[in-house]
N, C-alpha and C positions, 0 to 999 in steps of 0.2 A: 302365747297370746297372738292373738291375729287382728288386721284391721279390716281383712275381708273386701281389699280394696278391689281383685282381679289379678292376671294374670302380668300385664305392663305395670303396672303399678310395682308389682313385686320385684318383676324385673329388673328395672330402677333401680328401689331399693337396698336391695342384693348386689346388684353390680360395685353400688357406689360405696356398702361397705364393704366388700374385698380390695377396691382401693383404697379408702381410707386404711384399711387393717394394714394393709399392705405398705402404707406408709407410714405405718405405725402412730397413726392417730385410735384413740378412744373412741369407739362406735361399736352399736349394738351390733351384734350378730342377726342374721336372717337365713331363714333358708327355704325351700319353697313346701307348699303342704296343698294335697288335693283332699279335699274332703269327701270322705264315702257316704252313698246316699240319705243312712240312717242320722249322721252328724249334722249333713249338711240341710235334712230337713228341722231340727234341732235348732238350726242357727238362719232358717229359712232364706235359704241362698239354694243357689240351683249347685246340686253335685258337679265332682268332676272339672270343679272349674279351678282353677290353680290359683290360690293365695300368698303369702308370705306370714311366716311362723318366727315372730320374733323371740328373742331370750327374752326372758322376763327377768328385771330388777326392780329390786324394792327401793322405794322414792326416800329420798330424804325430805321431812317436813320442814315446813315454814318455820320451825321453831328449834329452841338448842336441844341437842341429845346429849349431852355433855358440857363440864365446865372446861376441854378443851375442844369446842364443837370448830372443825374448821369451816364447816357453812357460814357461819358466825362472822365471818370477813364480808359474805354481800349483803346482811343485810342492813335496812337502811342505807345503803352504797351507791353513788350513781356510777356506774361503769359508762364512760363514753369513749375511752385509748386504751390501748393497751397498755400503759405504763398504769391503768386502774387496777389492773391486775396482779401487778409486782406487787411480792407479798405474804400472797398468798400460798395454805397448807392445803389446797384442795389440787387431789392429784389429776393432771393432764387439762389445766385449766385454761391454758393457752390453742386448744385443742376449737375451744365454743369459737373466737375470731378465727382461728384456720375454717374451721364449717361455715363459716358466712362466707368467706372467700372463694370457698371453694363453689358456692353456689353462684356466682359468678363467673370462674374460670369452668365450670360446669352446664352453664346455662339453666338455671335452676328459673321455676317461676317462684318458688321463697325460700328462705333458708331454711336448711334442718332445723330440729326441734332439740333440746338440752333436756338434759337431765343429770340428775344430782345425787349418787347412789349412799346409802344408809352407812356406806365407807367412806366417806368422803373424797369421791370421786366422781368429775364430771365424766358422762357419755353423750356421745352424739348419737340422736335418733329420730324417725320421720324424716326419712331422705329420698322420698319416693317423686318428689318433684322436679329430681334431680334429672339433668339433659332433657330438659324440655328445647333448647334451646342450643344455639350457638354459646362459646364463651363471648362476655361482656367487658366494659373497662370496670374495673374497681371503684373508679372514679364517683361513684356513688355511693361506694360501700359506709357503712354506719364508721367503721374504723379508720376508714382512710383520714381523715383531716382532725383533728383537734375542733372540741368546741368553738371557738371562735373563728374557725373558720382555712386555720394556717395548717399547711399538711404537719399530718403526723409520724414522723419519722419511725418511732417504732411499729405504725401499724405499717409502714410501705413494705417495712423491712421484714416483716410478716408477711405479708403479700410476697414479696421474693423466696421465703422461706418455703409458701405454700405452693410458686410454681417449681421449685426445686425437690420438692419434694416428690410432686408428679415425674418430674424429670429423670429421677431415681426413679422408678421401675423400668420392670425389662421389658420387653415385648412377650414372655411368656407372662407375667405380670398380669399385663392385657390381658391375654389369651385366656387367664385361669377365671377373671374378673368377669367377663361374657359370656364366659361358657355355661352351658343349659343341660343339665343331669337327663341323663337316659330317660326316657316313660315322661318326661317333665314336655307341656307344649304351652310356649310364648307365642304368641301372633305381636311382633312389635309394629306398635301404629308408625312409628319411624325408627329408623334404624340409630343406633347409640356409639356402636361401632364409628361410623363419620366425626361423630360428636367430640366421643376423646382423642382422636388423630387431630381434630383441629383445637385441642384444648391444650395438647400438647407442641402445638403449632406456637399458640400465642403464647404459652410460658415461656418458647425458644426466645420469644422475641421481646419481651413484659421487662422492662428497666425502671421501678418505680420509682427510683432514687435520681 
């Protein structure tokens, strides 16, 4: 499936799940796809113009699939800390606060999108809005503070987790995560490259606790 967003777009995308994979969080896979002219008048978009071809997963519905449905924990639930979390049988589910995070430590203009697969397992997906920007403070983040307002210690601690985790990879890491396949042509409206040097700048220095 594609969202036929363009060329940066994809870009994005793709970069940011080879780092997530790479840190071994749950994220869809991408990879890039040029449509040939017959397709592409098909889907009336102009040829030739490089998209992003995500893996397709089937959704878990709003509803039980089972009498041990583990989607069955959010609903009705208001999740607002991570300690809403603890609990839970849905695999990588810690995974949905690291992708807010990381749209922050990413410069994202909004967080990834979730999804809830017919396994019960959370994925992170629509990450295309990702380095738009500089990294931010957290300080904003939906997780950071507890309802009423007092920080929230296990999302900081999250937060710590989620620059440590960037922190763990290597520079080939980088390297594999940017890189652009033979025949494949990005025009980046700004370069992404800066973006994770200084993403990885401020996780050196992010003490949330």
């Amino acid at each position: 499936m594609t969202k036929l967003r363009g060329p940066f777009y994809a870009y994005r995308e793709i970069v940011f799940a080879r780092l997530a994979q790479a840190m071994n969080w749950s994220c869809q896979s991408s990879v890039f796809l040029n449509l040939d002219p017959v397709s592409a008048s098909v889907l009336g978009v102009k040829p030739d113009i490089t998209h992003a071809a995500h893996w397709f997963m089937p959704e878990h519905k709003r509803q039980l699939c089972s009498g041990g449905c583990a989607v069955k924990f959010l609903f009705d639930k208001e999740i607002r800390t991570v300690d809403d979390l603890v609990g839970s049988q849905i695999e990588h589910l810690l995974d949905w606060p690291k992708s807010e995070f990381a749209a922050f430590l990413f410069g994202a203009n909004e967080p990834p999108g979730r999804l809830f697969t017919t396994a019960h397992e959370f994925v992170i997906i629509d990450s295309e809005q990702m380095f738009s920007s500089g990294p931010c403070d957290f300080d904003t983040a939906s997780w950071w503070n507890a309802p009423n307002g007092e920080p929230s210690l296990s999302g900081r601690m999250l937060a710590e987790q989620v620059c440590a985790d960037l922190l763990s990879l290597s520079e080939r890491d980088i390297k594999d995560a940017l890189s652009i396949p033979k025949g494949i042509e990005v025009r980046e409206n700004w370069p992404i490259a800066p973006i994770i040097r200084a993403s990885r700048k401020f996780a050196v220095s992010f003490d949330g606790l």
